[in-house]
C-alpha positions in Angstrom: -6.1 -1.5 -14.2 -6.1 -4.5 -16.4 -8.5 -7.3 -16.3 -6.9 -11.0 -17.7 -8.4 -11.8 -20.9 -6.2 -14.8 -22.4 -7.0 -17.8 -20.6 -3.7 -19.3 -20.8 -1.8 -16.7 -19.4 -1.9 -19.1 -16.5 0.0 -22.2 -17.5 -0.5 -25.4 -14.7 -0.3 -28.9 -15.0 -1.7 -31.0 -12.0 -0.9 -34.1 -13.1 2.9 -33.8 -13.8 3.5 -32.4 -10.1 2.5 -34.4 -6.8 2.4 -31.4 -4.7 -1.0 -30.0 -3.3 -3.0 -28.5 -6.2 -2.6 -25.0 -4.4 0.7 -25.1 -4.4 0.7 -26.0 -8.1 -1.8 -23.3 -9.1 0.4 -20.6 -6.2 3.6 -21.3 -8.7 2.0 -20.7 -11.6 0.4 -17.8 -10.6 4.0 -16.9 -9.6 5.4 -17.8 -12.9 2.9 -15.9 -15.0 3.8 -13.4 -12.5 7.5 -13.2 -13.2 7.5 -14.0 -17.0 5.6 -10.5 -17.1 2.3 -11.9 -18.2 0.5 -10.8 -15.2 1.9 -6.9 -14.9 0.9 -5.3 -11.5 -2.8 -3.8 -11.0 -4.1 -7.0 -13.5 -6.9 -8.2 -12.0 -7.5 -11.6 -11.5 -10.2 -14.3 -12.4 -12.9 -14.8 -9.4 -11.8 -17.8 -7.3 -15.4 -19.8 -9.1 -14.1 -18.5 -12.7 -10.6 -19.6 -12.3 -11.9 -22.5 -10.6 -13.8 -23.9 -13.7 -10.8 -22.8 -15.9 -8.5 -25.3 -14.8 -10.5 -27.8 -13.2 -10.1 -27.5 -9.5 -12.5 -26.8 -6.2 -13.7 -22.8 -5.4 -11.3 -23.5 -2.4 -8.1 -24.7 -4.0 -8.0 -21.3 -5.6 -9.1 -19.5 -2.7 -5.9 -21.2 -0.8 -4.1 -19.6 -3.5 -5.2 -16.5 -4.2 -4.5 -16.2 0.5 -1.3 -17.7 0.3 -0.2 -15.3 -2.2 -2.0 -11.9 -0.6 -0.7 -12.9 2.7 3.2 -12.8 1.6 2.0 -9.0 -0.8 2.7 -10.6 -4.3 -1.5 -10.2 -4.7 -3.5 -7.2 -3.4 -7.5 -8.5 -2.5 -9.8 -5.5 -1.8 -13.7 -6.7 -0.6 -15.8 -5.8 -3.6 -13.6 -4.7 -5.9 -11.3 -8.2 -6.6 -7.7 -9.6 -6.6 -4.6 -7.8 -7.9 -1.2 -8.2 -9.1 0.4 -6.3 -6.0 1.9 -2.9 -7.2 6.0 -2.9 -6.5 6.1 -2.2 -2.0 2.6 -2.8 -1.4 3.0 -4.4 1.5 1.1 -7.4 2.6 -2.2 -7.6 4.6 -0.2 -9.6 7.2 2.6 -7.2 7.7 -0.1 -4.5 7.5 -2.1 -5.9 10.2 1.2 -6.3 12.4 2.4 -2.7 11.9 -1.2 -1.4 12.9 -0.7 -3.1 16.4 1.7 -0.6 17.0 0.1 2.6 18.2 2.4 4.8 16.2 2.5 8.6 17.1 1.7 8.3 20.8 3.4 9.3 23.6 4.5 6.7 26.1 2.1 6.3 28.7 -0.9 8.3 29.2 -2.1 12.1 28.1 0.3 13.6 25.5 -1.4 15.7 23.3 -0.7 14.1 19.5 -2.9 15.5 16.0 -1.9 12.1 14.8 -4.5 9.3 16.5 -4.3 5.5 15.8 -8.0 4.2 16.2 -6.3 0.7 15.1 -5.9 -1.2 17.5 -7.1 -0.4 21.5 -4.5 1.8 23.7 -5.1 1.9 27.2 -4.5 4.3 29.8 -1.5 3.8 32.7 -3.7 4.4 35.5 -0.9 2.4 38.0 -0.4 -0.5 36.5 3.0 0.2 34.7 4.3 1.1 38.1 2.7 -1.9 39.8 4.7 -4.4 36.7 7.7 -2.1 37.2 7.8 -3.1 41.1 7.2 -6.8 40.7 9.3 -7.4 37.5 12.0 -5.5 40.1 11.6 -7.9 42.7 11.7 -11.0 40.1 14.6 -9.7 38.6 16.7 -9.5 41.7 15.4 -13.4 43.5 13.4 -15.2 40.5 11.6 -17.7 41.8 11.4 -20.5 39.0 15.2 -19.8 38.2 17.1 -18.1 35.0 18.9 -22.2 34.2 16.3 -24.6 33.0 13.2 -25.2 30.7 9.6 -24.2 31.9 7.7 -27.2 33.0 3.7 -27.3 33.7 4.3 -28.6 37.3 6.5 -25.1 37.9 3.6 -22.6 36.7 1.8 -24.2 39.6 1.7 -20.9 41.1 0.9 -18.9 37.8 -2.0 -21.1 37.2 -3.2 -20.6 40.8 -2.9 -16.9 40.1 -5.1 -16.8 36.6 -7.6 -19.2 38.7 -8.4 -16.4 41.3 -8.3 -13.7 38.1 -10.7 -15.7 36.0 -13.0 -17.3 39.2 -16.4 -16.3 38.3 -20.0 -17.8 38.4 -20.7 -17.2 34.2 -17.5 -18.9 33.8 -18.4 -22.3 35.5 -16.4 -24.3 38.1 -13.4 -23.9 37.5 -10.0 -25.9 38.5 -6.2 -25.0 38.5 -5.6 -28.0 35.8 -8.1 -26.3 33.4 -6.3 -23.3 32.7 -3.1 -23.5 30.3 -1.0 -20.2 30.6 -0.7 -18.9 26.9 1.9 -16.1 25.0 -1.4 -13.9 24.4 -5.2 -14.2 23.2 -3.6 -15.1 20.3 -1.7 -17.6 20.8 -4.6 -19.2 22.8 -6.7 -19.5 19.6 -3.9 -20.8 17.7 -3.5 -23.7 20.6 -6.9 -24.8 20.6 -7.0 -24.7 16.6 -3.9 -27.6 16.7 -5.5 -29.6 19.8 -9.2 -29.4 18.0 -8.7 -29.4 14.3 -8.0 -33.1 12.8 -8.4 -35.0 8.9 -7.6 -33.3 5.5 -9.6 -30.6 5.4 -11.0 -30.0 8.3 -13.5 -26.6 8.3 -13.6 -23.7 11.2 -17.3 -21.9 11.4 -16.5 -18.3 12.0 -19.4 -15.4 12.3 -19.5 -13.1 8.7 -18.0 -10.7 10.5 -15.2 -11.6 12.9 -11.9 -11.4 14.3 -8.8 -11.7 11.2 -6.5 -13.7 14.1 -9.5 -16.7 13.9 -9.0 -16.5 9.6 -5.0 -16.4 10.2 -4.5 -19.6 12.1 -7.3 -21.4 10.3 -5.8 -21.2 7.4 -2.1 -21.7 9.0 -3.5 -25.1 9.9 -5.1 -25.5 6.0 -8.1 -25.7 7.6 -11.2 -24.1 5.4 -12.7 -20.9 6.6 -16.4 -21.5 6.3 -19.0 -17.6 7.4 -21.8 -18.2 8.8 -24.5 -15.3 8.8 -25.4 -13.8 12.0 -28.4 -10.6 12.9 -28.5 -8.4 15.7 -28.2 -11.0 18.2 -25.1 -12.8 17.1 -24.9 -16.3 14.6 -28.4 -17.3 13.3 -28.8 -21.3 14.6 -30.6 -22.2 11.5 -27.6 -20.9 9.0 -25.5 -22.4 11.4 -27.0 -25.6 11.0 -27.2 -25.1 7.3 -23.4 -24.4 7.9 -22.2 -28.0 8.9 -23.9 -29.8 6.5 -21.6 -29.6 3.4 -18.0 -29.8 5.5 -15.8 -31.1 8.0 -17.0 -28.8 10.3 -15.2 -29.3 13.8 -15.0 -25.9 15.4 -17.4 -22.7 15.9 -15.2 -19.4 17.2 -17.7 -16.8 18.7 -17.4 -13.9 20.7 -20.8 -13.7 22.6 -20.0 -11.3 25.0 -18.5 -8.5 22.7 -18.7 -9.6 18.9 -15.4 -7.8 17.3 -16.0 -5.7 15.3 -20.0 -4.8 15.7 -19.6 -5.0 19.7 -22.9 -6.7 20.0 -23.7 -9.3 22.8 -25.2 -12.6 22.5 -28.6 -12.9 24.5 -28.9 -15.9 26.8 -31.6 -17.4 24.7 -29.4 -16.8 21.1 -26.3 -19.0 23.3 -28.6 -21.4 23.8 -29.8 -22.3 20.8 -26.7 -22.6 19.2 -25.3 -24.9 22.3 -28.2 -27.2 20.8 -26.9 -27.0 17.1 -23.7 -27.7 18.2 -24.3 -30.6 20.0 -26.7 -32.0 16.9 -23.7 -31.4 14.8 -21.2 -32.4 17.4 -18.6 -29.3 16.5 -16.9 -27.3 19.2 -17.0 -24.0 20.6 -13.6 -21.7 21.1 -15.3 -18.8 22.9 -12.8 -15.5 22.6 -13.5 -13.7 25.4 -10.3 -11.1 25.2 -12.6 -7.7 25.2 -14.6 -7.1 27.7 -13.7 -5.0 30.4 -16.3 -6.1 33.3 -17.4 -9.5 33.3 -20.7 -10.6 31.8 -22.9 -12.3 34.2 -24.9 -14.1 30.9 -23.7 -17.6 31.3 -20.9 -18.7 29.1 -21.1 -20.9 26.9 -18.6 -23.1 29.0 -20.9 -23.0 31.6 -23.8 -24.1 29.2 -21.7 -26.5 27.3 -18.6 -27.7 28.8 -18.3 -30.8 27.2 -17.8 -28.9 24.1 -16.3 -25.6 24.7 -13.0 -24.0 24.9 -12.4 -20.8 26.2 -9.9 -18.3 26.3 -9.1 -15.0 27.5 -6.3 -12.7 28.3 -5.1 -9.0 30.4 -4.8 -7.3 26.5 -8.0 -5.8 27.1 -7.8 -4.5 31.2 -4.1 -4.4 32.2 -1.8 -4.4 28.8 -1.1 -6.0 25.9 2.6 -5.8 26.1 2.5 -8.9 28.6 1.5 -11.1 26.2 -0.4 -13.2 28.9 -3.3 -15.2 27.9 -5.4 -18.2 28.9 -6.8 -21.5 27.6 -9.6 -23.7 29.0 -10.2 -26.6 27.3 -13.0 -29.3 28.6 -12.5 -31.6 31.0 -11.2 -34.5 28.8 -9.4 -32.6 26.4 -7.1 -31.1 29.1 -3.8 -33.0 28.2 -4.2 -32.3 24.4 -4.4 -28.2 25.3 -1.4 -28.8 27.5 0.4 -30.7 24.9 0.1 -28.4 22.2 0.9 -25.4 24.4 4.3 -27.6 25.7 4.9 -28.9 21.9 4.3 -25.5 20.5 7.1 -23.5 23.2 8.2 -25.5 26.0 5.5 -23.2 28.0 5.5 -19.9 29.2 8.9 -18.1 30.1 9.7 -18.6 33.9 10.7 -14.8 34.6 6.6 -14.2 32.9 5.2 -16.9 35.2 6.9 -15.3 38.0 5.2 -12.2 37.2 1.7 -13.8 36.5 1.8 -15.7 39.8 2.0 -11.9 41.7 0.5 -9.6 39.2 -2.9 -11.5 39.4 -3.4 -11.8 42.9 -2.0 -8.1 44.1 -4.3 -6.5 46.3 -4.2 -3.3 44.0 -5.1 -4.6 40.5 -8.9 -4.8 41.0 -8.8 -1.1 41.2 -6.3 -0.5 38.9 -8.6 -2.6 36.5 -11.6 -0.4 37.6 -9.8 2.6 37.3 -8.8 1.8 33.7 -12.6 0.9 32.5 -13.7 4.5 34.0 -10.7 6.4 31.5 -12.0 3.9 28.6 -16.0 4.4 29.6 -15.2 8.6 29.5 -13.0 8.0 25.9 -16.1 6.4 24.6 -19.1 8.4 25.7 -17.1 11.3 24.5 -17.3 9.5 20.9 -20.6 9.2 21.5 -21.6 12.4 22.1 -19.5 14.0 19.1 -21.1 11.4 16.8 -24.8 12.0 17.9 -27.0 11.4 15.0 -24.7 8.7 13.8 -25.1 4.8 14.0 -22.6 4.4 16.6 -22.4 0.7 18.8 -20.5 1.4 21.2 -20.3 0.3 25.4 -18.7 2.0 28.1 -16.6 -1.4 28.9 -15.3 -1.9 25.8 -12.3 -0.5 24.1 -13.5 -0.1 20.7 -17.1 1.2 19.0 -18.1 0.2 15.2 -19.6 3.3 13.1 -21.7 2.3 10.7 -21.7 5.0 7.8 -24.1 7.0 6.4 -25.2 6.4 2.7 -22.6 8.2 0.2 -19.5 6.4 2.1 -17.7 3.9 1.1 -15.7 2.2 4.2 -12.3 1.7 2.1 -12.7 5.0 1.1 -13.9 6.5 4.4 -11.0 5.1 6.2 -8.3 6.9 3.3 -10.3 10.2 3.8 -9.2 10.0 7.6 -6.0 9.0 7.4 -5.7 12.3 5.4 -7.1 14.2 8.7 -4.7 12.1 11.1 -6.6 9.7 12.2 -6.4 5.9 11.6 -9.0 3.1 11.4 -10.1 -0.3 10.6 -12.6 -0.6 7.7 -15.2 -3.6 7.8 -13.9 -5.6 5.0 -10.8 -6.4 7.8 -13.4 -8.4 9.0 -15.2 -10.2 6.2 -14.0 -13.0 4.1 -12.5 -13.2 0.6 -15.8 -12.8 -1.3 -18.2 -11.2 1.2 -20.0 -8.5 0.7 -18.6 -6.3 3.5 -21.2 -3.3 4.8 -19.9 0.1 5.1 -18.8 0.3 8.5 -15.4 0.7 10.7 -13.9 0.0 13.8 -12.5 2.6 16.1 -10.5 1.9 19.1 -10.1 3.7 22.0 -6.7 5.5 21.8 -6.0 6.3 25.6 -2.2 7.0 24.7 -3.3 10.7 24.0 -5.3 13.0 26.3 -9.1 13.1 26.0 -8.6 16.6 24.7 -6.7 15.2 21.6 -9.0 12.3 21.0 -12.2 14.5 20.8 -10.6 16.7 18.7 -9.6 13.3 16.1 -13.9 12.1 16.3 -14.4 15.6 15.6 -12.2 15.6 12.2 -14.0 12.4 11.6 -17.4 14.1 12.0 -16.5 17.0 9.8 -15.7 14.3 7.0 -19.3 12.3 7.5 -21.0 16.0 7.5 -19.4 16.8 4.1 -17.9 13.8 2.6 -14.8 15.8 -0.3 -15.9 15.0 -3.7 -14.7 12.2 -5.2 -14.9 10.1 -2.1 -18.0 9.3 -1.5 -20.5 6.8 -3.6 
């Protein structure tokens, strides 16, 4: 590893280009890059350091630095800096796309496997493939909406009616078929409600310390700043909140206050309160994700508490499957059309043969079991973790499909998560979840793989138990 130590190594001139000052520094980051100046492992000024070199903002070079980890030409590790990218390092993005896949699994539900993804959540088929089988069957020989034209929002009439029934609930807050927009996923949900929120040059998105990549990704899509705010036990701490929206733009808050990802804490009633009240003193929004948990909360959302204010959105990743790709958006009362405008703007709307399915798939008789069924194979996966962990710092609930280990002292989470991998098993360390500069703890994120019997994932926390009882040599500190 090599450290730069000739300042002009980095040749830029922001004056002779009219371009975005990023986009300057990005190309001559590139050009140092190519002209062999910057060899791979070199690592690279802090984002302040370069920052004061060449005369621009922290967050011109933070744009950067992202833009060029996201497409693998840098490599940024939590703690340690940003690299040259070695030759095939992939990039984070691409990274974070292959680990959706749930790679060494069998099909549906039971196969015994040595390897286990603890990546991303797998849930158990408990019905529910055969239930989609059916109805996909049926849509497939007399589709409703027709195979010949363009979605429309009057057409998922039906659809919306559907996810109305699915999401009806007294947390959630009245709720009308024109409120819900049908979206390609969770993720896609956020990304909607970024573009119909998010507005001037450099507009700023409040996320917790700790938080969901996908709210990072499309902030910074939309060249929006990415701003942390600190949060405790109980979720964001209203006072560094506050201090939060002082400095910036700051238009938009994205929370998860029913299960924080990663940590898997919960929000107390009193916490979502007084952050309703900063948010209306600072007049930002609220997206509340709430794609994880597995039985509804009966705290009061923060829709319900603020629904001049707050956009919510959830999905069936987390209790029927992922593979759907079915999602919802709630936006507040006045900003319905601008939801449903970036949704239609964005795709056209959902594919008719998928509004079809969502129209019978949330209103069969059989899913509420089905869903039941799945959260008692997920509540036995986890309190199985649980009990081969004892005498760890495990935060974990029976209703949720992932549980955050918090390592003991002598780990290092990067370092942790190689050590498994070399046992078979995969996870997600805590710097996933922290910005660019933040000082990550040593923590990861394990998922509920459901794809392999119960036998096979015990015997993967086990591995994993064996490495935090003797941590190899080398590893550790």
């Amino acid at each position: 590893m090599s450290t730069i130590t000739d300042q002009n190594v980095i040749h830029v001139d922001f004056g002779a280009d009219e371009r975005p000052k990023y986009v300057v520094l990005e190309g001559a980051i590139r050009a140092a890059i190519t002209r062999g100046d910057l060899t791979p492992g070199t690592r690279l000024p802090a984002v302040r350091d370069l920052a004061w070199r060449v005369g621009v903002t922290p967050g011109t070079v933070a744009r950067a630095y992202s833009r060029l980890t996201d497409d693998g030409t840098l490599d940024a590790a939590v703690g340690r800096g940003t690299f040259v990218a070695e030759a095939g390092v992939r990039s984070p993005i691409y990274r974070e796309l292959e680990a959706l896949e749930v790679d060494s699994t069998p099909h549906l539900t039971g196969g015994d496997s040595y390897m286990v993804n603890l990546l991303s959540p797998h849930l158990p088929s408990v019905g529910q493939v055969d239930l989609i089988r059916r109805l996909l069957g049926e849509i497939a020989a007399n589709p409703p909406s027709g195979l010949m034209h363009y979605p429309a929002h009057a057409n998922e009439r039906l659809a919306r009616e559907a996810a109305q029934h699915f999401l009806d609930h007294p947390a959630l807050g009245p709720l009308e078929v024109d409120d819900i927009t049908l979206t390609n996923g969770g993720q896609h949900a956020i990304s909607l409600v970024m573009q119909a929120v998010l507005t001037g040059r450099r507009p700023a998105v409040l996320v917790e310390d700790l938080t969901y990549p996908g709210f990072r990704r499309v902030a910074e899509m939309l060249r929006a700043d990415v701003i942390p705010v600190a949060t405790d036990a109980e979720g964001i701490i209203p006072e560094a909140l506050e201090a939060a929206t002082r400095n910036a733009d700051a238009q938009l808050l994205c929370t998860s206050p029913d299960v924080h990802n990663p940590t898997c804490t919960m929000t107390p009633e009193s916490r979502r309160r007084q952050i309703v009240e900063v948010a209306r003193a600072s007049n930002i929004q609220i997206l509340e994700d709430d794609c994880y948990q597995m039985e509804r909360s009966e705290l009061p959302t923060y829709r319900l508490m603020a629904p001049e204010r707050t956009w919510h959105i959830s999905s069936i990743a987390k209790t029927i499957s992922p593979a759907l790709r079915l999602g919802f958006a709630m936006a507040p009362r006045t900003h319905r059309i601008s939801l449903r405008r970036a949704a239609e703007y964005s795709s056209f709307g959902m594919a008719t043969p998928m509004s079809d399915l969502a129209a019978r798939l949330l209103v069969d008789p059989a899913l509420p079991g089905l869903m039941a069924d799945t959260r008692k194979v997920v509540g036995t996966y986890v309190r199985t973790a649980a009990q081969v962990l004892d005498g760890f710092e495990l935060h974990c609930r029976p209703d949720v499909s992932f549980m955050w280990l918090v390592l003991p002292r002598g780990w290092r989470a990067s370092s942790f998560c190689r050590a498994a991998e070399g046992v078979g098993v995969k996870l997600r360390a805590a710097e996933e979840y922290a910005g660019r500069d933040a000082n990550a703890p040593h923590a990861v994120r394990m998922s509920v793989n459901a794809g392999v019997s119960l036998a096979s994932f015990e015997d993967a926390i086990r591995r994993l138990r064996d490495l935090l009882d003797q941590p190899p040599e080398g590893l550790g500190v």
